[in-house]
N, C-alpha and C positions, 0 to 999 in steps of 0.2 A: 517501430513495430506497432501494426494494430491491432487489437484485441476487439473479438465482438461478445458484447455479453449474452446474458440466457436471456434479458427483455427484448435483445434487436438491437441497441442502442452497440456504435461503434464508437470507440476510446481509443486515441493515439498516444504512444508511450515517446517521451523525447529516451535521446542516447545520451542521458545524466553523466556528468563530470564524477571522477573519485570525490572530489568535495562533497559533490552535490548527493551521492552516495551514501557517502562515511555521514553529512547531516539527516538523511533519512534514517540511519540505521544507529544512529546516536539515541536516535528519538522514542525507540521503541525499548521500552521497559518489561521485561517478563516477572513473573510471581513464579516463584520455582518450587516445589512440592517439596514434603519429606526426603520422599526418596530419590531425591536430585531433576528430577523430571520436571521438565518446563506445565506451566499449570498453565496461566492464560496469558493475555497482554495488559498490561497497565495502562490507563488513559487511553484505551483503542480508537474514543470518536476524534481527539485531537490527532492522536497519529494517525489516523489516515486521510484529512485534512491536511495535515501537512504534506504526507507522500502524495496527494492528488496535484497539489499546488506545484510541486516541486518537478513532479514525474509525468503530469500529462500535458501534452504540448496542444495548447491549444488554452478555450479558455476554460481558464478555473475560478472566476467569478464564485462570489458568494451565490447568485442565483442560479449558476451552473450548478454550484455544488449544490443546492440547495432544492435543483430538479432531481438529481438524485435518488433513488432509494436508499436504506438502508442494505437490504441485500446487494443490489449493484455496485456502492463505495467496499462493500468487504470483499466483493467479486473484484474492483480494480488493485485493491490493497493487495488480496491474495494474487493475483497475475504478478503488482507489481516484484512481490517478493520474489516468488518464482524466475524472474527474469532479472534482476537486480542480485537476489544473492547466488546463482550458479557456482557451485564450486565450492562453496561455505555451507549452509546446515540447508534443510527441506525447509519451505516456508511453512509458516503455521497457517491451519483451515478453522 
């Protein structure tokens, strides 16, 4: 699957194994509110580091990631959820 972001920049997604999966989604830590409700993500700039590494096929070099923006990595992060958890909860924005 390819994803084009809001800068132009096109990012290809690999078809990740259950392992490869089940370790993206190990990785993400939520802070959960009073009243049961998800609040944010715990450690956000490692995890999506990792789900970049892991989920885009192509390279993911330290200087790849590192051309990056911030908006563009939470742009792949949210695609990745989106496509990665189908069927399980909404991804987080």
């Amino acid at each position: 699957m390819e994803i084009k972001l809001k800068s132009g920049k096109k990012v290809k997604l690999k078809d990740v194994s259950i392992d490869e999966r089940d370790q993206m989604l190990d990785s993400v830590q939520y802070e959960i509110k009073e009243d049961g409700s998800v609040g944010q993500i715990k450690m956000m700039h490692s995890t999506m580091t990792k789900w970049i590494r892991i989920g885009v096929d192509g390279d993911t070099s330290d200087k790849y990631i590192k051309s990056l923006t911030l908006e563009e990595r939470i742009e792949i992060f949210t695609k990745m959820q989106e496509e990665y958890l189908v069927g399980e909860e909404k991804a987080s924005k």
